[in-house]
C-alpha positions in Angstrom: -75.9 75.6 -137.5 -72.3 75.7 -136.0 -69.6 77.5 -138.3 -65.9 76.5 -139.0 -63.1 78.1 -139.7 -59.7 76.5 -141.1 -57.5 77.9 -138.9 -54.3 76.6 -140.5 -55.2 78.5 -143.8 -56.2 81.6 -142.0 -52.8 81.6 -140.6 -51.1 81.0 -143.9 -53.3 83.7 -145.7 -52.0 86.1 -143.3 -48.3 84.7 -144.0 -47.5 83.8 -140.3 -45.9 81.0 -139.1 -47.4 79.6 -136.4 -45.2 81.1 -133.4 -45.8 84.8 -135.3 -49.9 83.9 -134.9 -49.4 82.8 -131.7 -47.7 85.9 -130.3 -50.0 88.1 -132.0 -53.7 86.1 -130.9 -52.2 85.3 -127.0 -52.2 81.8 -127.3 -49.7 79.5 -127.1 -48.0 78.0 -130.5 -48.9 73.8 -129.4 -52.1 74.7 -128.8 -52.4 76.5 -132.6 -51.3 73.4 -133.4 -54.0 71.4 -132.4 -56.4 73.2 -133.1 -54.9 73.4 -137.1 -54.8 69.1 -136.5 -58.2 69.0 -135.1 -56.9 67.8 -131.9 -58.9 70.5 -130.3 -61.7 72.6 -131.5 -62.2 75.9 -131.8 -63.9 77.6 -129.1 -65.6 80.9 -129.3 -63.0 82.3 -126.5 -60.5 81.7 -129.8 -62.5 83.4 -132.7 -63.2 86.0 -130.4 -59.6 87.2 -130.4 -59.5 86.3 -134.3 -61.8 89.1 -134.1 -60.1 91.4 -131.8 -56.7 91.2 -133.5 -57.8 90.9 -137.4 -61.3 92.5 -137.3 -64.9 90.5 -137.4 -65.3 91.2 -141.4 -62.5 89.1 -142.1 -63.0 86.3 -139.8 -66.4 85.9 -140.8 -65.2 86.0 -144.6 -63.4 82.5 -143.0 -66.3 81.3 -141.1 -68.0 78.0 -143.0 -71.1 76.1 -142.5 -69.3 72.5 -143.0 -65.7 71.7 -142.3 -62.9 72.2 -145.3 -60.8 69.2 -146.0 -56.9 70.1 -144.6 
């Protein structure tokens, strides 16, 4: 079963604007921004530095088996 993770809410949890997420995941701030519109989906290349940056407890904490409404 594939997970999900609202990206746009992670973000805010953390209290970052996007540029401040972008800078601190590597990845450039229009791309966070479609993948928070759903423009683009997640890949695991994305989660993987989720990980990397905020740890793999609290991703997975994020991770969902259905898509949350934005």
């Amino acid at each position: 079963m594939a997970k999900y993770l609202n990206l746009r809410l992670f973000r805010q949890s953390l209290g970052l604007s996007q540029v401040q997420f972008s800078s601190e995941i590597g990845l450039a701030q229009g791309y966070i921004s479609e993948l928070e519109k759903g423009k683009k989906q997640i890949t695991d290349e994305v989660i993987s530095k989720l990980r990397n940056r905020y740890g793999e407890e609290i991703v997975n904490q994020w991770m969902q088996d259905t898509p949350s409404p934005t």
